[in-house]
C-alpha positions as CSV (number, residue, x, y, z in Angstrom):
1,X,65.2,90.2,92.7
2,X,66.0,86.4,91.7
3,X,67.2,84.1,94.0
4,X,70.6,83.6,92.4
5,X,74.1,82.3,94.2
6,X,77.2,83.4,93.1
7,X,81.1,82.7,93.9
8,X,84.3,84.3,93.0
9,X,86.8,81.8,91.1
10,X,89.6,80.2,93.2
11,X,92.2,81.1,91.6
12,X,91.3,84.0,89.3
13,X,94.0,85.8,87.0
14,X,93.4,89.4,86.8
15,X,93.8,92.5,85.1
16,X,92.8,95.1,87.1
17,X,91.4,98.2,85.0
18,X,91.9,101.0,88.3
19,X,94.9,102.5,89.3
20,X,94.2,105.2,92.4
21,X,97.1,107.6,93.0
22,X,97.0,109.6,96.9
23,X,98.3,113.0,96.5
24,X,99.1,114.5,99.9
25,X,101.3,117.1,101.1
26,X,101.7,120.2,101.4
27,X,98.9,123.1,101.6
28,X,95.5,122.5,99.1
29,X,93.9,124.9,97.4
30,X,90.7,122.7,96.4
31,X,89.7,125.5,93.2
32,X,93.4,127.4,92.8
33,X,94.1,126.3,89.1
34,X,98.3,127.0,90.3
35,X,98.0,124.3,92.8
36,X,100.8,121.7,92.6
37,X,98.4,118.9,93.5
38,X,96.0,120.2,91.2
39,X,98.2,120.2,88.8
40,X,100.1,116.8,89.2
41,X,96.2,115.6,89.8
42,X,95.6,117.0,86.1
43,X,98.8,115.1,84.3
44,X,98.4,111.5,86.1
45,X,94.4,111.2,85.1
46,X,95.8,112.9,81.2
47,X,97.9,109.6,81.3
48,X,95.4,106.7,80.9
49,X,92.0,106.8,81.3
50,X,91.8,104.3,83.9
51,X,94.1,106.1,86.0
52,X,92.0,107.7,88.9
53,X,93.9,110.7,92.0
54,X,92.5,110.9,95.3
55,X,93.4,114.2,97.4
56,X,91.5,114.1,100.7
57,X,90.7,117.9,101.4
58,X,88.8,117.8,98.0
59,X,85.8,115.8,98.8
60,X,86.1,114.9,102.9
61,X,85.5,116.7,106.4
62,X,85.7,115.7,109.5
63,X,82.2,116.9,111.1
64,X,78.8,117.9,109.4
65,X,78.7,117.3,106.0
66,X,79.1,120.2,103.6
67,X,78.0,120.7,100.1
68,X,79.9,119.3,98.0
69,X,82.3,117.2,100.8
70,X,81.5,113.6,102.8
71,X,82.0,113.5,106.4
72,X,84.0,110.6,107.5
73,X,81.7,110.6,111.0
74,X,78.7,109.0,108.4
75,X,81.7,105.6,108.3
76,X,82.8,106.0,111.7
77,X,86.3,106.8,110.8
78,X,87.7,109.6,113.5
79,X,91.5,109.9,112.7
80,X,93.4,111.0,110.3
81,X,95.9,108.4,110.9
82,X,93.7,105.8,110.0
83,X,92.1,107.8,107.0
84,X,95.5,108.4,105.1
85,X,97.0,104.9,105.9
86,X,93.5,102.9,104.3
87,X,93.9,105.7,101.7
88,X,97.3,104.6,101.2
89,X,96.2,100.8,100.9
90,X,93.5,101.4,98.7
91,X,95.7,103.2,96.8
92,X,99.0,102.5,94.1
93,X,101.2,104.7,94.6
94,X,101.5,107.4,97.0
95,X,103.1,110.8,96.3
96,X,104.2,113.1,98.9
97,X,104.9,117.0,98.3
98,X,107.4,117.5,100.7
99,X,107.8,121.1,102.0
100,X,107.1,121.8,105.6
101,X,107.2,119.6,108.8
102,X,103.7,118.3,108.3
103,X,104.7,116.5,105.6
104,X,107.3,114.7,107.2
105,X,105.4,113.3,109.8
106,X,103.2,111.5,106.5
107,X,106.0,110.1,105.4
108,X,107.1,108.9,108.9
109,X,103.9,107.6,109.4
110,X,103.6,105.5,105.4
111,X,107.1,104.3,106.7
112,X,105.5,102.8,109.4
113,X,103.6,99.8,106.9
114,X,106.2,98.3,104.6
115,X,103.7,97.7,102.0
116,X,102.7,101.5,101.8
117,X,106.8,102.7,102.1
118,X,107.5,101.1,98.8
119,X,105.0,102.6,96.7
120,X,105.6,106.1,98.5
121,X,107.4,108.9,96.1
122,X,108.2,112.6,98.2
123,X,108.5,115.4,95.7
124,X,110.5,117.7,96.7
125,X,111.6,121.6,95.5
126,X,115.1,122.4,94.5
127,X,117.7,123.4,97.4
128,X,118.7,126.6,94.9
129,X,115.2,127.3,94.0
130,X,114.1,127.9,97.6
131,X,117.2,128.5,99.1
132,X,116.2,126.0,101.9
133,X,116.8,122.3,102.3
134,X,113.4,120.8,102.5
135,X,114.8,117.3,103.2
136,X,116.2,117.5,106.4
137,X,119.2,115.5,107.7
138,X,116.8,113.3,109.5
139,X,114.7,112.3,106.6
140,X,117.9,111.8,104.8
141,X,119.5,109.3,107.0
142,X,116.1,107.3,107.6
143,X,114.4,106.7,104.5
144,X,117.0,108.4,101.5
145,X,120.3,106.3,102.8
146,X,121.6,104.8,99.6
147,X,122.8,101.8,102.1
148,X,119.8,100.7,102.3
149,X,118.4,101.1,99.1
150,X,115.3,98.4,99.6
151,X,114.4,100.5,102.6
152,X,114.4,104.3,100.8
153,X,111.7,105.9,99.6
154,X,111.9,107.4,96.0
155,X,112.5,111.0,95.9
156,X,112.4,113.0,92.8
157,X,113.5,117.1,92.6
158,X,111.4,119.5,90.8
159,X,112.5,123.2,89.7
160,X,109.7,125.3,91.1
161,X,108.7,128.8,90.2
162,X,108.3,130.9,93.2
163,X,106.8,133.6,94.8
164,X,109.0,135.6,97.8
165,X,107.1,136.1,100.6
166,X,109.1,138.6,103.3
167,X,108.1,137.5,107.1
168,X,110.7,139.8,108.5
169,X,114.4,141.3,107.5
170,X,116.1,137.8,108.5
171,X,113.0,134.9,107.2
172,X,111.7,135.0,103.7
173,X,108.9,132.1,102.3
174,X,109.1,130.6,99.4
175,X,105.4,129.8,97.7
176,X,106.7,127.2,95.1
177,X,104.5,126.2,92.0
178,X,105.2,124.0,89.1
179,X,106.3,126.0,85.7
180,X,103.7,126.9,83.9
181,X,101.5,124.9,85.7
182,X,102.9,121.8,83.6
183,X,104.7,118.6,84.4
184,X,107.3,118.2,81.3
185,X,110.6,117.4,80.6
186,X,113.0,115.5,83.3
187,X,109.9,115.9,85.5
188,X,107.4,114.1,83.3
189,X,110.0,111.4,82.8
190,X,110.5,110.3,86.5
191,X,107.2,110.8,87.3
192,X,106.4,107.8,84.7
193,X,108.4,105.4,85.9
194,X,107.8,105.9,89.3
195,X,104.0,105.3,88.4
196,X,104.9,102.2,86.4
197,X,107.7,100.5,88.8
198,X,106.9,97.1,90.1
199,X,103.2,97.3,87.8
200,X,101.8,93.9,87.1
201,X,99.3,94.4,84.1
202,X,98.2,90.6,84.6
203,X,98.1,88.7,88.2
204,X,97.0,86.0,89.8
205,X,94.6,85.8,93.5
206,X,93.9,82.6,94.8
207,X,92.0,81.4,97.7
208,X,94.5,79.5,100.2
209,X,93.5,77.6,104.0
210,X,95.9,79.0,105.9
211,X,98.4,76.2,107.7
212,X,98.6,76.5,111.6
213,X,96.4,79.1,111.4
214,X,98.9,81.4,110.1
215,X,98.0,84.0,107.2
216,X,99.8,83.9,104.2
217,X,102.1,86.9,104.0
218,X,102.2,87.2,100.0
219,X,99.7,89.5,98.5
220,X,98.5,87.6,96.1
221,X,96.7,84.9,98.3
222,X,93.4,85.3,100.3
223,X,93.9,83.0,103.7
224,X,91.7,81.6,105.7
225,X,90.6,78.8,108.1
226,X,87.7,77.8,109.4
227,X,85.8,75.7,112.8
228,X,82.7,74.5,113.8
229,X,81.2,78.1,113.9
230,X,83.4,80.9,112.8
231,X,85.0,81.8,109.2
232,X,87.9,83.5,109.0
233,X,89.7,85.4,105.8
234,X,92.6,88.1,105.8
235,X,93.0,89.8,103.0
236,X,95.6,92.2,100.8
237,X,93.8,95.1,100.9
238,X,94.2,95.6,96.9
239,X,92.4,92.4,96.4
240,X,89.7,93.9,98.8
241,X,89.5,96.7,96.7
242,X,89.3,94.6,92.8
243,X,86.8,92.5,93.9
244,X,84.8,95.1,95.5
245,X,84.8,96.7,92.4
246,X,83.6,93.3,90.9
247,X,80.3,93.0,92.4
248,X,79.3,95.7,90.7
249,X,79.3,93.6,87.8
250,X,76.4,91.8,89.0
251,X,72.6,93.4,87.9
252,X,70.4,92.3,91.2
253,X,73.6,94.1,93.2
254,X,73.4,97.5,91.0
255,X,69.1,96.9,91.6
256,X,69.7,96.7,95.5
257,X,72.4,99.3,96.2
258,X,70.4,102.2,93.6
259,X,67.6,101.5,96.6
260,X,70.1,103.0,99.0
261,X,68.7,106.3,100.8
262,X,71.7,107.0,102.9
263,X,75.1,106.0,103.3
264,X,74.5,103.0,105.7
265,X,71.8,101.2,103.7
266,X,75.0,101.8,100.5
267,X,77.6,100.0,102.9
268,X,75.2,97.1,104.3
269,X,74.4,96.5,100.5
270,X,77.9,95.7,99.7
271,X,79.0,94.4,102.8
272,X,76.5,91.8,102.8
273,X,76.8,90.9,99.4
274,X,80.4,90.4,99.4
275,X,80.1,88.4,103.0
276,X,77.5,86.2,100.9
277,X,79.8,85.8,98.0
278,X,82.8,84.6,100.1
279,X,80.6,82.2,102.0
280,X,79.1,81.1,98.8
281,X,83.0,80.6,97.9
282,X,84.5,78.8,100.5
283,X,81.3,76.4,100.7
284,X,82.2,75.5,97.1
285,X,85.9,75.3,97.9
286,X,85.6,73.2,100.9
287,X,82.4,71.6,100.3
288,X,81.3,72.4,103.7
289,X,77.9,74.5,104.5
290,X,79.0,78.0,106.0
291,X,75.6,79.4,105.7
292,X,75.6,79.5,109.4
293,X,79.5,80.6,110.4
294,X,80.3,83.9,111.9
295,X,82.5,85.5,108.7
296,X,85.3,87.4,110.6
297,X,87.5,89.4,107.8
298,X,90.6,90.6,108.6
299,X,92.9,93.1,106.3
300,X,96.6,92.5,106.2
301,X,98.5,94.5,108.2
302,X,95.5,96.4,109.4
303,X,93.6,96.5,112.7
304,X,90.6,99.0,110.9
305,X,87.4,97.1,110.9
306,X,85.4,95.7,108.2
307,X,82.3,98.2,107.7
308,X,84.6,101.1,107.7
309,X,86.7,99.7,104.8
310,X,83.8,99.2,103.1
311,X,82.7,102.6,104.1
312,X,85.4,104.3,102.6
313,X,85.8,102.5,99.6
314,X,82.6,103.8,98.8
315,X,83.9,107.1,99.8
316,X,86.5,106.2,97.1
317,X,84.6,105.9,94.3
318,X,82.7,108.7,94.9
319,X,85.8,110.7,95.0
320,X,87.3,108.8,91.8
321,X,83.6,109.8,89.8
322,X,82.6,106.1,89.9
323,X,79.3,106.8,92.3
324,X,77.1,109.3,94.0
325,X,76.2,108.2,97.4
326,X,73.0,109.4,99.0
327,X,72.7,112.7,101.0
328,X,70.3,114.9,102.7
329,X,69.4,116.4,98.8
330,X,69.5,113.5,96.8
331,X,68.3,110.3,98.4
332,X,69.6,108.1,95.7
333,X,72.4,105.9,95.4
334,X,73.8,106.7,91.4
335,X,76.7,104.7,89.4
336,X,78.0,106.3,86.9
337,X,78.4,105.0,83.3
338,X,81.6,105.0,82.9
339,X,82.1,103.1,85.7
340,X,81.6,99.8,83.6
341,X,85.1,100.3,82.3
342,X,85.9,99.0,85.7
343,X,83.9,96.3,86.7
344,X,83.0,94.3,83.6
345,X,84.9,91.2,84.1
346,X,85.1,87.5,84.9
347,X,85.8,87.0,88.5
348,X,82.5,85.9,89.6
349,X,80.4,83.2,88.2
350,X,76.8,82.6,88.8
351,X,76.3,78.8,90.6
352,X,74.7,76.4,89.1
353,X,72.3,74.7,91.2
354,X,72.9,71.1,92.4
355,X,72.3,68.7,95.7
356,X,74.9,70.9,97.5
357,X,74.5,74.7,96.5
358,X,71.0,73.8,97.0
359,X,71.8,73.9,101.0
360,X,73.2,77.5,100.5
């Protein structure tokens, strides 16, 4: 491999190709073709290309890995909690099918991180249709309250078909499925604009010291400060994710991580090649050597470390068809083609030797 250097661009405007949508909710069927999630799954990826759903039960276990699934013990990551709210992070926009108490206690917990509450939809089925008020008065009062508009979550009402299911002479189920296992009409239409509310096609990042040693709150800036041996950033975790997805742009970085032979070797790829990038950065930025500085990376809003983000964004792009990590059957790390759609761009440049970069 060449002995290149490379930075990202200080202030970089972007358009970010990938838009990852988190379906949870109520029960999966991972290969049931009348699965609601299967079938919302099946109209948000018929919308753009570009536009990639993530539903947990169909690729991840907790445990021993099976065919066919990841197990979240190869990235460390041991609670569910913490899996759905980096899922929610990584993701756009979050949709909910609200039908049982489970799902309730998901939206409780996105309402927990203001960033992940307003991107958070919660589908629910028809009052009539089932007679049964999913939404209870709880729910209602907390995060529906029209009084507080900039702190409810959307909700949008579907009419479901259904299937009775008789427990006993005084308690019937309702098995609810979208008609004719389409999303149309009214449906279709609020779907939509729930995807597209508050989209930015074009934005800015920039790199930004932080003043009193304070992180910048908007999500647009990467903060950080440095001292005589530590360097430290805090991140948005969607900028995380875009320029993640960047370095996959570079040819020694595609050589390296294809020489993966498990999941480890994949995430110490990246993670030191993005730790070398945003030294490589900063030392341009401040013109100061941090060859030697401990790099401490902090997410916003988020207490998960480092290697597990990087971990599981892995994890997402093997789930989005972007990669195939290595396992106990294939011992090769494989990108997919199409995955160029997504990281061909212009954030990082190569840099040019001088008296300085020559110290790096």
């Amino acid at each position: 491999m060449s002995n290149q250097y490379y930075k990202f661009n200080e202030k970089m405007q972007i358009k970010d190709p990938l838009r990852v949508f988190f379906l949870c909710g109520s029960a999966f069927t991972k290969n049931d073709p009348n699965d609601k999630r299967n079938v919302l799954k099946s109209y948000i990826e018929s919308l753009n290309i570009n536009y990639k759903v993530i539903i947990l039960e169909e690729h991840f276990v907790f445990g021993k890995m099976r065919s066919g699934y990841l197990s979240y013990d190869h990235i460390f990551m041991k609670n569910l909690k913490d899996i759905e709210l980096l899922t929610g992070l990584f993701s756009d926009k979050i949709i909910i099918l609200h039908e049982s108490i489970s799902t309730a206690a998901e939206l409780g917990m996105f309402s927990s991180n203001k960033d992940l509450f307003k991107k958070t939809c919660i589908l629910t089925p028809d009052y009539f249709a089932v007679e049964e008020e999913k939404v209870s008065n709880f729910i209602r009062l907390a995060f529906l309250n029209s009084r507080t508009p900039e702190e409810s979550v959307k909700r949008i009402t579907y009419y479901p078909k259904t299937n009775k299911n008789i427990v006993s002479n005084v308690r019937t189920e309702y098995h609810t499925y979208f008609p004719q296992n389409k999303i149309k009409g009214n449906l279709a239409l609020n779907i939509n604009s729930f995807i597209m509310k508050d989209y930015k096609e074009v934005f800015e990042i920039t790199f930004k010291k932080q003043k009193f040693s304070k992180a910048y709150t908007d999500d647009s800036i990467i903060s950080y400060n440095y001292n005589k041996s530590e360097l430290n950033l805090n991140f948005p975790i969607k900028i995380i994710r875009i320029l993640l997805v960047t370095i996959f742009s570079l040819d020694e970085f595609r050589v390296k991580i294809r020489s993966s032979i498990a999941i480890k070797d994949a995430v110490s790829a990246l993670e030191d090649e993005f730790k070398s990038i945003l030294k490589n950065t900063l030392s341009e930025i401040e013109a100061t050597d941090f060859k030697n500085h401990k790099l401490i990376i902090g997410i916003k809003d988020n207490n998960i470390p480092f290697r597990n983000v990087i971990g599981y964004f892995l994890y997402t792009l093997q789930a989005i068809g972007m990669v195939k990590l290595p396992s106990d059957k294939s011992k090769k790390f494989i990108i997919s083609p199409i995955f160029k759609i997504l990281y061909d761009n212009n954030l990082i440049k190569q840099i040019k030797p001088s008296k300085f970069t020559g110290l790096l």
